[in-house]
N, C-alpha and C positions, 0 to 999 in steps of 0.2 A: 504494500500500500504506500501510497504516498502525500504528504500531510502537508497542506496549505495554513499557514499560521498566518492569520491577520491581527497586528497589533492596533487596537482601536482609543483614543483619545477623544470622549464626548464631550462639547462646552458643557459649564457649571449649570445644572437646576434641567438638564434634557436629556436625561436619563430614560426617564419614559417614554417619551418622543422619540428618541433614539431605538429603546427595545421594540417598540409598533412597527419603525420602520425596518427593523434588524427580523421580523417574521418575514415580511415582505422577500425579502433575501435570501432569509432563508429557503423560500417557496420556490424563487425561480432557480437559484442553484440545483434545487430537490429533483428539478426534470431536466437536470444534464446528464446527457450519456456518461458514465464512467463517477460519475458522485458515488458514495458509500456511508458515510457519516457526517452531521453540524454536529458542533458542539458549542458550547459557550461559556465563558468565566468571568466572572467580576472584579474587579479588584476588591480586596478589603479595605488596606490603606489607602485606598486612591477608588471610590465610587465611579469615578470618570474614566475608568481605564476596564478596558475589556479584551480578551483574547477567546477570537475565533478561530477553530481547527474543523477544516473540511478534510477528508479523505477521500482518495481517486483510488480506483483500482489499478488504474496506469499511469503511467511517467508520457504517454501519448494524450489519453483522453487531459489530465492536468495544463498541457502544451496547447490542446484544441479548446479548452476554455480560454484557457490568460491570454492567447496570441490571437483570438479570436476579433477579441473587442467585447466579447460573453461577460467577462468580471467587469470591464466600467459599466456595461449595460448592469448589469444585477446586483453593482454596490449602491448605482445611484441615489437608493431613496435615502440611505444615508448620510449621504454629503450635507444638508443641510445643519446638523446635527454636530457634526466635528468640529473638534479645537485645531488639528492639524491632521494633513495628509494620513492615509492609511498607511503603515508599516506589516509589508509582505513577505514571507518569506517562504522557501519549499524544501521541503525535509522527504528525506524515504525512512522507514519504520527500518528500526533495529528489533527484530522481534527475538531474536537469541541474548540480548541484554537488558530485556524486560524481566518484570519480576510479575506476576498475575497473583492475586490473589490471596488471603491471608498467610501469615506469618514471616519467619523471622532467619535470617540466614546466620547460623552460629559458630559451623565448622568452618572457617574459610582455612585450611591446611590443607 
């Protein structure tokens, strides 16, 4: 898989504004070939700070969104809402360095 991390920066007090139009987005990303997962996080210390992670099943279909012109189409309704530019960036999954699931690693020898 491969993970679309958007670093998002909302003006002060448009928060909500922001997450109505942050569905919107969500929706139209939802019907692109090769999508797999939104997710969304908020910041604690900083309410105005949010990071979204989309997941592609391909490093192609990723390529046929961004290079499309598809992501400024389907960030749009957000812009009005931002303190600064979107911060992008594209990750592939390390799934052999992951940890899933409860507990606690204690042998490391």
């Amino acid at each position: 898989m491969f993970v679309q991390r958007v670093e998002i920066a909302v003006r002060d007090g448009r928060e909500s504004a922001f997450e109505a139009a942050l569905c919107e987005v969500r929706q139209q990303v939802f019907m692109t070939r090769g999508f797999r997962d939104f997710t969304v996080a908020q910041g604690v210390e900083e309410p105005g700070t949010y990071m979204v992670q989309v997941l592609w099943e391909t490093a192609d279909e990723l390529l046929e969104f961004t290079g499309s012109g598809r992501f400024e189409r389907c960030w749009a309704p957000v812009e009005p809402f931002l303190a600064r530019s979107l911060r992008v960036d594209h990750l592939v999954e390390r799934h052999g360095l992951g940890l899933q699931g409860p507990g606690v690693l204690t042998d490391l020898v």
